[in-house]
N, C-alpha and C positions, 0 to 999 in steps of 0.2 A: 396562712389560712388554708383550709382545707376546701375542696369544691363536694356540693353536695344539689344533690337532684330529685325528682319526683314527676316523672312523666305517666299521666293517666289518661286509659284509652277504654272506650268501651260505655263512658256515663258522662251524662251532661250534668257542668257544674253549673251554677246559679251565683255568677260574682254579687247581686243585684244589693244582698243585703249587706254587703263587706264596701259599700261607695259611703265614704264618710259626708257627701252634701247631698241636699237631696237635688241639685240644681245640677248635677252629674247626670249624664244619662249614660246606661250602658251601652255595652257594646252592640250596634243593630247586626252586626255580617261576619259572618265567622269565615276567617282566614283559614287557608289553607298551609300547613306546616312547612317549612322552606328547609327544612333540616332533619336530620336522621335521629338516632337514638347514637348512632356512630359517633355523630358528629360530636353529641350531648359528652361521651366518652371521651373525647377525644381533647374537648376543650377544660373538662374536670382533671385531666389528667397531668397538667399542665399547673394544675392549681393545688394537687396532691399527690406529687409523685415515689411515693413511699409505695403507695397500696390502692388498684382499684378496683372496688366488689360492685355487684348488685345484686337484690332481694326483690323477686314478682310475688305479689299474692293476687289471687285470681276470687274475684266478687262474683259469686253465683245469686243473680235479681231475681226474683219473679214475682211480678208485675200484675193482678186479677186485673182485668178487663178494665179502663176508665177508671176504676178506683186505684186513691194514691194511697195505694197501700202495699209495701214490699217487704218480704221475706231476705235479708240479705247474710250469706255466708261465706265464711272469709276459709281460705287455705292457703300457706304458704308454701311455695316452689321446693321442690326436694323430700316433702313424703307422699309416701308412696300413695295413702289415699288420696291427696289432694292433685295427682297426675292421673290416679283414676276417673275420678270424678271427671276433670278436665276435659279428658280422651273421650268418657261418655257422654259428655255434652254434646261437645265436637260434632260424634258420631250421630247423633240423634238430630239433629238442627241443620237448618241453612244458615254455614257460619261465613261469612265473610270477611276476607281479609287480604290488604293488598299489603301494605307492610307495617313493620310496629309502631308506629304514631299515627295511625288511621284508625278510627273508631272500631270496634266488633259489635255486630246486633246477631239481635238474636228472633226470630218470630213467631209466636203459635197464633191461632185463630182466638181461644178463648184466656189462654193465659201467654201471658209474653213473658219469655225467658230467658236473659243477656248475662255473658259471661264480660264484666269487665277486669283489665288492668291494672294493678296498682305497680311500678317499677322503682324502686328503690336504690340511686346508684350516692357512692361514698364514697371521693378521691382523699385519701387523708397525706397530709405533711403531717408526721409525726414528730413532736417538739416534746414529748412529756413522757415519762413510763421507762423501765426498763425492758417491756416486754412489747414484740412487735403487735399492732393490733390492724385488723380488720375492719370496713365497715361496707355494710349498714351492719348496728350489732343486732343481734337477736338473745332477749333473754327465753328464760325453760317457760316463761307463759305467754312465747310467739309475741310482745311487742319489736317494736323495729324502731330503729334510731340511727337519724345519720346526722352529725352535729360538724358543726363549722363555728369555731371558735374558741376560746380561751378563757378560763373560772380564774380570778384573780382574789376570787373572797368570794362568802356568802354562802357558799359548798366547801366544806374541808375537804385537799386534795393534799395527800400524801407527797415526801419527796419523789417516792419510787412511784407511783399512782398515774394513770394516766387521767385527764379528766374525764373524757368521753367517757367510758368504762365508770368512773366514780357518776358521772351524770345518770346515763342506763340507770344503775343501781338505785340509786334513791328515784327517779322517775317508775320505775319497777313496784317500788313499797308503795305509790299512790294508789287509792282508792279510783274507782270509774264509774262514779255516783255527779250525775250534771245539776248540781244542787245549786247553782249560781241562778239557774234559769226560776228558781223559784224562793231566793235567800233563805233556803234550810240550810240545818246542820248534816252533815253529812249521814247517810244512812248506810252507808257500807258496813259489814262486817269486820272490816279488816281492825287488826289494833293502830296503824297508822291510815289517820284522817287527813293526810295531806293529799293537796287534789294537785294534777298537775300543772296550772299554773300559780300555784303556791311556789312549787319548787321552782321554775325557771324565773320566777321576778326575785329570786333570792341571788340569782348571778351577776357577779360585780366584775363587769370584762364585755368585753365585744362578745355578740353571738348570731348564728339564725343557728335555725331546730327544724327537723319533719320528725313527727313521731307518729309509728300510729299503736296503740295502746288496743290490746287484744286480752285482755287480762280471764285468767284461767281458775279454778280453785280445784283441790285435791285433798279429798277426807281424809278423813282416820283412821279408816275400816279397810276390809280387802274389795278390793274389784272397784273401788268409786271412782269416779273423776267427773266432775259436774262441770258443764259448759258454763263461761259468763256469761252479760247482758244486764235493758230499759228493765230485767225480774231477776238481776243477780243474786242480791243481797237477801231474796226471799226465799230463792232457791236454795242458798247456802244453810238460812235459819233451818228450812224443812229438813233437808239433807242430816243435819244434827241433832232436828229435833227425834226424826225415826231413828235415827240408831241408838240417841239415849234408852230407846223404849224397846227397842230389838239387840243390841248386841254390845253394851259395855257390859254387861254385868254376864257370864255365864250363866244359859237357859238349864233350870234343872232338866235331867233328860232321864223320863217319862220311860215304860218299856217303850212306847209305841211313836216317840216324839221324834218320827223321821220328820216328821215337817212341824217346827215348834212354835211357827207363827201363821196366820193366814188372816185375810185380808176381807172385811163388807165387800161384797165388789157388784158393782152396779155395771161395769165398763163405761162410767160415763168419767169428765175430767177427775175429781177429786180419786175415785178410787185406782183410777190410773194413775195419777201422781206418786200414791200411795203405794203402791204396788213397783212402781220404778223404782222407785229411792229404796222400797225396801230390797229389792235386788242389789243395790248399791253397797246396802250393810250387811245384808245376812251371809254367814260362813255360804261360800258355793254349795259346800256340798248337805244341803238342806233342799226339801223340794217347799212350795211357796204354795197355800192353797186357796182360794180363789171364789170365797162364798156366794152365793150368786140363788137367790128365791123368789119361783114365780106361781103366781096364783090362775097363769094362764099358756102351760106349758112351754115350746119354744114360741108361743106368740106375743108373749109380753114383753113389751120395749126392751125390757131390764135385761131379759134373757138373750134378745137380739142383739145390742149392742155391747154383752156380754161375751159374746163368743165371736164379735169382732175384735175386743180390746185384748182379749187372751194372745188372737192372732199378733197384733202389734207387738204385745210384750215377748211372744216369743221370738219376733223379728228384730226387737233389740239387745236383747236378751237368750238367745238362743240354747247357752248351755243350762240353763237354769230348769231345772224341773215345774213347769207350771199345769196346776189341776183347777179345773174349772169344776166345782162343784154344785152340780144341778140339783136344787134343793126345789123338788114342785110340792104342791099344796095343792088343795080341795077344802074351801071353808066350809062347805055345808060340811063334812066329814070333823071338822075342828071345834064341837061342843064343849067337853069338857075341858081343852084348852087355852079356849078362847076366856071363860069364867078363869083358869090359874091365871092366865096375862093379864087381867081386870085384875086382881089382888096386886099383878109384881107394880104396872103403873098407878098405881092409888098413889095421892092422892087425885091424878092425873084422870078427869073421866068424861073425856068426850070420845065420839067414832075415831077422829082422828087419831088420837093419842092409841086408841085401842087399834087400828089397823096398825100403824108404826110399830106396837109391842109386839103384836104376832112376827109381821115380818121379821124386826130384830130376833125374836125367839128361836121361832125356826130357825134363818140363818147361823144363828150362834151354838145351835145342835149341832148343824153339820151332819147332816144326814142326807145322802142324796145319792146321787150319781156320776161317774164320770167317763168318760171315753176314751176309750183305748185302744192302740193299733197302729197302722200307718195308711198312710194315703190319704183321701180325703175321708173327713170325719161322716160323711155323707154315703159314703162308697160302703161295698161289702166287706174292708178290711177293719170296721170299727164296731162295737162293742160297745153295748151303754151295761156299765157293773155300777154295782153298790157299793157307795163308800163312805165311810164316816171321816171326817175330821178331827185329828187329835189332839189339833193346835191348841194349847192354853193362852196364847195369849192372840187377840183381836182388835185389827188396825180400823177406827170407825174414822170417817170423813166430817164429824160435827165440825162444826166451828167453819167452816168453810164460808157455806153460803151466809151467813152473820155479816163475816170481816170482809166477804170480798164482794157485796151488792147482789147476792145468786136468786136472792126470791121474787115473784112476780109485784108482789107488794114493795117492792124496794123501787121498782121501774115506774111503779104507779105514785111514790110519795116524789119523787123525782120530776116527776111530769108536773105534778101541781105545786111542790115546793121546792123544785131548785135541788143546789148542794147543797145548803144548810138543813133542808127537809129531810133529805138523804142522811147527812150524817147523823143527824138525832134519832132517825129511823133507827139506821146501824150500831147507835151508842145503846138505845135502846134493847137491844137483839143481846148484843153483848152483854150487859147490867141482869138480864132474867134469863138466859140460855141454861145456869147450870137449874134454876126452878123450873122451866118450860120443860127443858128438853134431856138434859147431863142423868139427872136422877132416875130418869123413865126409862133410858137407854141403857143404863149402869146398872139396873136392878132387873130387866128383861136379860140383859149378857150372863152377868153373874150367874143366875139359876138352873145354866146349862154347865155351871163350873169352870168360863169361860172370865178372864178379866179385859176391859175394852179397855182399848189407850188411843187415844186421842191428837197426834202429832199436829196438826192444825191448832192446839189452844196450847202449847206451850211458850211460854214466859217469850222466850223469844223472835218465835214465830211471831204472836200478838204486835211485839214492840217495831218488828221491823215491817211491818203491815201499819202502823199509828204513824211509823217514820215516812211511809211515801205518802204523795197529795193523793187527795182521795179521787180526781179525774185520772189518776195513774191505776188507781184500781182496779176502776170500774169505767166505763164509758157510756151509758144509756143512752145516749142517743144511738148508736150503734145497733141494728136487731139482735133479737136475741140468737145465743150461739155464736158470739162475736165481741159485745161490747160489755156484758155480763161478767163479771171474772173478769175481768182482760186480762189481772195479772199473773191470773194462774194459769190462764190459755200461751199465758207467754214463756211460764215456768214449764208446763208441757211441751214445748216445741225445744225449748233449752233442752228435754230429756231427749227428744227423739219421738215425741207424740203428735205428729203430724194430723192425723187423722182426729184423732179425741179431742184434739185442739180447738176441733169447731163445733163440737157435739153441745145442743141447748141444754138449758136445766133440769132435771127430771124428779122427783120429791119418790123415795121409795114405794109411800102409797100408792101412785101413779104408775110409776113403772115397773113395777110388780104385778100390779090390776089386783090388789087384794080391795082396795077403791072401789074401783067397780065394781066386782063382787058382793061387800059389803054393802053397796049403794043397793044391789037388787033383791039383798037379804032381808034386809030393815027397811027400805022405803019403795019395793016393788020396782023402782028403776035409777037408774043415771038424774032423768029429768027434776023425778020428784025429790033426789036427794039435793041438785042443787037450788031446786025450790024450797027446801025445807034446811039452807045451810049446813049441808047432813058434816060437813068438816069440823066444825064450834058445837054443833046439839051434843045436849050433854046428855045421857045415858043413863036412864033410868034402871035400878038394878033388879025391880020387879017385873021389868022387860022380858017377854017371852023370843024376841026378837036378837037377844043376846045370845 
């Protein structure tokens, strides 16, 4: 038998749920360790003397003030970022440490931030294989596996095979979808739906096991590599779904189609999602354009939060050419425009529907500005020029707020009915989206020669968004900016969207200010539009007000 180990330092365990009576009480006093990690060595080595390795990964918490709420990220020992990382923690914190089987904390005033432990060690007696092996093993998606014991059935083990290595491998093909906690089917993408304790109750032989399962995915395309995770399988859907729409097919190339795609972009989460993952598929050397229309120069939310998310994308994305395309308006100046957007959304005809169409219209001309130069955009080395967009093809964020709880009325059906009020809401959203909304949006895009594609409402997307519970979703009791989306706040932080991650919901009319504007064009102000439901009033076409 082989000796195998797992000493962690840095995080408090919680045995409390793992006491099979409830007439057990745990432990009141925590012992002080009487032994080294030496010693740990020393006595494994004795019990596998062929080979003895060990594998640390290091758990970067952070912890928001009194809420149990933490961010945790995993790196393992020997790349080079994850000893970056490490060192800069270090260096920044009051880190404490007298030796390696004593805790490490870590403290800030507002956020607390603890690097723990994870140590991996793997004495093996080698009885099987023709080739010598190592452990802990590590496969290419960074799980780790230190095994102690012997597969007599239940796992085909070759003559020349060794088992550990045949174990890895098929524990590797498992999905990392915790569907037991809510007896679903598995909702992982992967073609193999075995979960991991499928595989280990199939071994006929003596055994213990520590595994920790880190599972990774890696597109099709050039440049992608998508982090796992509680929004894997969503991530992966999206991930697929933009590059069906951006880069299987060869983009015909236009004289002017240096940048062949560009993106609604709000800088809030959806169009940031939208905008990562297309980074993920589009050829490098393409620039990415970044449609962005406000009805109240750089004062409208849309424009503010705009020209933060650019900054992110370019921090993860750095070699990528990103254009923020400042599309401003002036409604009083948009007469006989606003009559052509009343034709394209017909049969569609309330304020609402007609503020939405301008916005889309505009933005999908692509006519605006952008800034150029270096230094701060602010500074005297930048330049606001004129520039059109020649993108034919445009990435809109629909279907979002639908599937994933994003509208204020989704909070409020929630409050008075529960999650069956919610989900009928949602079902509902879904069932009239393409009469509400698909037609109105697709026929405003269209008329600029533009075609809108939709990666949120594909076949797959949908299905693996039906596949998680809907409190996986969405969390409303949660404020807004937080419990809204959750699962796409989580597919964000999987890209690198730290920031946009927690940004609330914002409806284009809103965050554009074409709303307000409209509100004091037709109803004289804010006030009296929302006395007068100026959102639903339908719009009389003998309106001089139009």
């Amino acid at each position: 038998m082989c000796g195998i180990a797992l000493v962690v330092s840095g995080i408090r365990i919680d045995f409390s749920s793992l006491l099979l009576h409830s007439a057990i009480s745990p432990p009141t006093k925590t012992e002080q360790l009487v032994f080294s990690v030496d010693d740990i060595k020393s006595a494994l080595r004795r019990r596998g003397p062929d080979n003895l390795g060990a594998k640390k990964i290091y758990l970067k918490s952070k912890i928001r003030s009194s809420v149990e709420e933490q961010e945790i990220y995993s790196c393992i020992e020997g790349e080079e970022a994850a000893e970056k990382e490490y060192s800069y923690l270090l260096e920044k914190s009051d880190f404490f440490s007298s030796c390696s089987e004593q805790s490490h904390k870590l403290e800030n005033v507002l956020v607390h931030e603890s690097v723990a432990e994870l140590l991996f060690i793997g004495a093996t007696l080698q009885l099987r294989g023709v080739n010598p092996i190592s452990q802990p093993l590590v496969d290419s998606c960074r799980n780790i596996l230190v095994y102690n014991g012997e597969i007599f059935g239940g796992i085909e083990v070759s003559c020349d095979s060794n088992d550990a290595e045949i174990l890895m491998e098929s524990l590797g093909r498992c999905c990392s979808c915790n569907y037991f906690r809510y007896k679903r089917t598995c909702n992982c993408s992967r073609k193999a739906k075995t979960s991991v304790p499928d595989v280990l109750s199939k071994i006929k032989g003596p055994w213990a096991v520590i595994y920790w399962q880190d599972i990774c995915f890696t597109g099709e395309g050039p440049n992608q590599a998508f982090n796992s995770g509680s929004a894997q399988a969503v991530l992966v859907a999206l991930g697929k779904s933009v590059m069906r729409r951006t880069s299987l097919n060869r983009i015909f190339q236009a004289e002017k189609a240096l940048v062949p795609v560009a993106v609604l972009f709000s800088g809030g989460l959806d169009s940031m999602i939208l905008a990562a993952l297309l980074d993920q598929c589009l050829d490098p050397n393409y620039g990415i354009d970044l449609l962005n229309v406000s009805f109240d120069g750089n004062s409208a939310p849309d424009r503010i939060s705009a020209k933060a998310g650019v900054k992110e994308l370019r921090r993860i994305a750095p070699l990528r050419r990103w254009k923020l395309v400042e599309i401003d308006a002036d409604l009083s100046d948009l007469t006989l425009e606003t009559k052509h957007v009343m034709s394209l959304i017909n049969p569609a005809d309330t304020y609402m529907d007609l503020n939405i169409g301008i916005a889309l219209w505009l933005a999908s001309g692509g006519n605006g500005w952008v800034s150029e130069g270096i230094g701060d955009e602010l500074g005297e080395n930048y330049q606001r020029i004129s520039y059109k967009s020649e993108a034919r093809i445009l990435l809109v964020g629909a279907g979002a707020d639908e599937q994933c709880a994003g509208y204020g009325r989704h909070r409020t059906k929630y409050r008075n009915s529960s999650w069956l009020g919610l989900h009928e809401e949602m079902k509902l959203d879904m069932q009239r989206i393409w009469k509400r909304n698909l037609g109105r949006d697709d026929r405003c895009i269209a008329d600029n020669g533009k075609e809108a594609r939709f990666p949120f409402l594909d076949e797959d997307v949908i299905k693996s968004l039906l596949d998680i519970p809907l409190w996986d979703i969405s969390d409303l009791n949660q404020p807004s900016g937080k419990g809204d989306k959750k699962i796409l706040r989580e597919v964000a932080q999987l890209l690198g969207l730290h920031e946009v991650a927690v940004l609330p919901k914002r409806a284009i009319q809103f965050g554009s200010r074409i709303a307000r504007e409209s509100n004091r064009k037709n109803f004289g102000s804010n006030r009296a539009a929302n006395q007068a439901s100026a959102g639903s009033a339908v719009i009389h076409v003998s309106s001089d007000s139009v």
